[in-house]
C-alpha positions in Angstrom: 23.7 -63.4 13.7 22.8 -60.7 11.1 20.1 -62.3 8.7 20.7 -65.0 6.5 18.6 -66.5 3.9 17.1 -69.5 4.8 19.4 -71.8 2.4 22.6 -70.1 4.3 20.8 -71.2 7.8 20.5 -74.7 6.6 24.3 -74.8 5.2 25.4 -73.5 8.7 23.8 -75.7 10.6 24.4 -78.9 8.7 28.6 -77.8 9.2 27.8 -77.5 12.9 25.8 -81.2 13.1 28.9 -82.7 11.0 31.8 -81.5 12.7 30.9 -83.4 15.8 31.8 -86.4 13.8 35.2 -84.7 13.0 35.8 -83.6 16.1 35.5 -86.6 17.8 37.2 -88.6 15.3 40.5 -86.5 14.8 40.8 -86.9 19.0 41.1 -90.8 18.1 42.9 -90.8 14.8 44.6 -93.7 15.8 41.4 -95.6 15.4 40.6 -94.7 12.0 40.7 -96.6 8.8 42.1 -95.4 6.1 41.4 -96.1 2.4 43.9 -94.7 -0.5 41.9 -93.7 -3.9 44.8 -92.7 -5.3 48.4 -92.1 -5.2 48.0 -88.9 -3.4 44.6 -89.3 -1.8 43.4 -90.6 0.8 39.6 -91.0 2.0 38.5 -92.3 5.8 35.7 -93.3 7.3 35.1 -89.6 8.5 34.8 -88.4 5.1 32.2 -90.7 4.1 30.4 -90.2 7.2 30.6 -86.7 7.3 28.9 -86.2 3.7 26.5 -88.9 4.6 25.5 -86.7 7.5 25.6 -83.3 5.3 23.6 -84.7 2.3 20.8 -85.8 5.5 20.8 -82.8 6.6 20.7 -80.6 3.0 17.9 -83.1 1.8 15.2 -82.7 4.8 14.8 -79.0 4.0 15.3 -79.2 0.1 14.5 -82.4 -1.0 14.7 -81.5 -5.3 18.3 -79.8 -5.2 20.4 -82.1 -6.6 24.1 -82.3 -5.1 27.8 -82.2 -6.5 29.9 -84.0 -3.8 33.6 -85.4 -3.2 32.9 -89.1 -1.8 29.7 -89.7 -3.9 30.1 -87.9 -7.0 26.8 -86.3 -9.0 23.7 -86.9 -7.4 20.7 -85.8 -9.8 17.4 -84.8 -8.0 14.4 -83.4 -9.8 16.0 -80.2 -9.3 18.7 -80.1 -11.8 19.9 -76.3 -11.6 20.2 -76.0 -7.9 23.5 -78.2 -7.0 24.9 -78.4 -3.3 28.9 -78.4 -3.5 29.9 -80.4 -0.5 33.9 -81.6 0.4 33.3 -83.2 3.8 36.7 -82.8 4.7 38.8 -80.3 2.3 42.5 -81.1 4.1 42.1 -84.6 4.5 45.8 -85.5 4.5 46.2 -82.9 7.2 43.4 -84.3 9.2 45.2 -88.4 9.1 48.6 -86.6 10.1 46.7 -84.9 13.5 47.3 -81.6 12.1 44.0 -79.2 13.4 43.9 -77.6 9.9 40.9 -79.0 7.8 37.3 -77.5 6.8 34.3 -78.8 5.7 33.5 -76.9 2.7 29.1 -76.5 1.4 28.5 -74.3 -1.4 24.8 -73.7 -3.6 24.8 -73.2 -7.2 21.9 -71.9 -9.1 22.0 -71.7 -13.0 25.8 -71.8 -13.0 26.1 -69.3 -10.3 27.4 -70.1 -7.1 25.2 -68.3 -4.7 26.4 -69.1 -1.0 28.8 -70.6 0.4 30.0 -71.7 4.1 33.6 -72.9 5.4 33.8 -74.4 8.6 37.2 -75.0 10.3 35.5 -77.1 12.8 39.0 -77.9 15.4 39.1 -73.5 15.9 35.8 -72.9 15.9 35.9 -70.4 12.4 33.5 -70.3 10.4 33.8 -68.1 7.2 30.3 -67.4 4.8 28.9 -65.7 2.1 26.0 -64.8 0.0 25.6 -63.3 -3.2 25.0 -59.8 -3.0 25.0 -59.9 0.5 29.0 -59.6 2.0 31.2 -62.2 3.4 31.3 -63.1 6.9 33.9 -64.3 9.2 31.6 -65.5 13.0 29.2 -62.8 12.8 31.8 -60.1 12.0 31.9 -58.9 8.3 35.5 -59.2 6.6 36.9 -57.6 3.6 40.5 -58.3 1.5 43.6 -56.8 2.4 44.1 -53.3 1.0 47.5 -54.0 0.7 49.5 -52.9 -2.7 53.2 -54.1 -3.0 53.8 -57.4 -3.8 56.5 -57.8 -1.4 54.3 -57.0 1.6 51.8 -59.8 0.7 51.5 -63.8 1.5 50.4 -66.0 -1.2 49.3 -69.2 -1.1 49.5 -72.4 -3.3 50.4 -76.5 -3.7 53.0 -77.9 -4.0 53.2 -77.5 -7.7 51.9 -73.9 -7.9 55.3 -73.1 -5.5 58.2 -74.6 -8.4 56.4 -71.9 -10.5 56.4 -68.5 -8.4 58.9 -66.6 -6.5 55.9 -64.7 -4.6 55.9 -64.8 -0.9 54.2 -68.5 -0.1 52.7 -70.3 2.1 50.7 -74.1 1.4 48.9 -75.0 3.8 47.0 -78.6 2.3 43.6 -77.2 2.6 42.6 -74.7 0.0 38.6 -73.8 1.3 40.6 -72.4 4.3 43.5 -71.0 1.9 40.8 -69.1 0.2 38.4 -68.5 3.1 41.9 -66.5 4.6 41.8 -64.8 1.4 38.5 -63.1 1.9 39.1 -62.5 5.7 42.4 -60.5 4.6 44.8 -62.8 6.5 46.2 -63.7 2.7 46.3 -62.0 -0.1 46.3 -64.4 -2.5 45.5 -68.1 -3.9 46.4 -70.1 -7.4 46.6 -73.7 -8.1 45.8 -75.4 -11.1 43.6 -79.3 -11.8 41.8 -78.4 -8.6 37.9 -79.5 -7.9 35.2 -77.5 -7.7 34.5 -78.7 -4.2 38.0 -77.7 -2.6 36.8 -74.0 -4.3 33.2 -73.2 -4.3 32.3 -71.7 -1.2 35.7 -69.9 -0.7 35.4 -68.2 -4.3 32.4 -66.4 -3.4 33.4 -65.2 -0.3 36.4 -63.8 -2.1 34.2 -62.2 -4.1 31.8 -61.0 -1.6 34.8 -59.6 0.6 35.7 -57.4 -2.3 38.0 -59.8 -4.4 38.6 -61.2 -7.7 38.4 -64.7 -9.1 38.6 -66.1 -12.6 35.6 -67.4 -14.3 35.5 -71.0 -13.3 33.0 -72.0 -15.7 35.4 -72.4 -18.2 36.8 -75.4 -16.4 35.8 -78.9 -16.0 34.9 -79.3 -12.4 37.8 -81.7 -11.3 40.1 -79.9 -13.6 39.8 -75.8 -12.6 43.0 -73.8 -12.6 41.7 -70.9 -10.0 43.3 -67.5 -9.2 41.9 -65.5 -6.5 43.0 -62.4 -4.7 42.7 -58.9 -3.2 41.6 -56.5 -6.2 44.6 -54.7 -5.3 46.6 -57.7 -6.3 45.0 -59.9 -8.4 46.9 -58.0 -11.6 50.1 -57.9 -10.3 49.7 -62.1 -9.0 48.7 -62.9 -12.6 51.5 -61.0 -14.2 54.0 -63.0 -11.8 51.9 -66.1 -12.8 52.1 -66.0 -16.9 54.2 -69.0 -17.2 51.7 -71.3 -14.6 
């Protein structure tokens, strides 16, 4: 593994002691409870089990960072500039309907700045990372955005929403850390949705960034309520010119 700071190492390895959780539970979906928060979402025992075991794991090593999480909310330690951004499960709905596409998403903000980020797509074994100044990583190897310039050529991806509003090339996949994670690996070449959480976004937006991408500022935002564009440098201005009426 080429050398990561410690924080990164501590990210990586809580993904890796979580996902056995995941794994096992998705091979016997059948017995798993589901709850409904809302009309749209759902939340399962995994979920709340997998950011029990992530928040263990964050806390032995740094016990002041405070933390920024789906299930649990805000969680102020005496650390109040350092936030972990955790989704235990970004694809959840995916995940109940035994589809392998799903990633637990950990990102570290410092003073507003995310710093590092980790996606782990735990059913194929990919795990995408990043650190500030430091390049994005896709299993060891480091990735960069597609080079590509026409418009036509590209893949795009989105929700359901996003796709009433674009006549790009789309996919949605219902799990945007991977959507953006795919981004920075160069497999897509873009990624917009609006009223999305910080969680679903953190980790992949700086390894967009860190591949040699663009994203908008998401301090502007409220953190459930972030309208994100991200893409290839190449074409990021010719996604947000198709994207003016969104």
């Amino acid at each position: 593994m080429n050398s990561i700071s410690p924080n990164l190492n501590i990210m990586i390895k809580a993904c890796e002691k979580a996902s056995k959780v995941i794994i096992r539970d998705f091979g016997e979906l059948e017995n798993l409870q589901v709850s409904k928060k809302g009309p749209k979402d759902f939340v399962t025992k995994t979920d709340k089990r997998v950011e029990k075991i992530l928040i263990e794991e964050l806390t032995k090593s740094k016990k002041n960072y405070s933390f920024i999480t789906e299930e649990t909310g805000i969680i102020k330690n005496s650390d109040k500039n350092t936030f972990w951004i955790i989704d235990p499960i970004d694809g959840t709905t995916n995940f109940l309907h035994g589809i392998p596409h799903f990633a637990i998403s950990i990102a570290l903000k410092f003073n507003d700045e995310i710093r590092s980020g980790v996606v782990f797509d735990p059913i194929k074994n990919e795990i995408f990372y990043a650190e500030k100044n430091y390049g994005s990583f896709f299993n060891n190897q480091r990735i960069r955005v597609s080079k590509k310039n026409d418009l036509e050529e590209c893949l795009f991806t989105t929700n359901h929403l996003g796709a009433k509003y674009s006549d790009l090339n789309l996919r949605y996949t219902g799990c945007a850390a991977l959507d953006l994670a795919y981004v920075g690996a160069g497999r897509l070449d873009g990624f917009f949705q609006n009223k999305i959480n910080i969680w679903d976004i953190a980790a992949g937006a700086i390894i967009i960034k860190e591949a040699g991408g663009k994203v908008n500022d998401l301090n502007n935002f409220e953190i459930n309520n972030i309208d994100i564009r991200a893409a290839s440098s190449n074409i990021y201005p010719k996604m947000l010119e198709k994207l003016k009426n969104f």
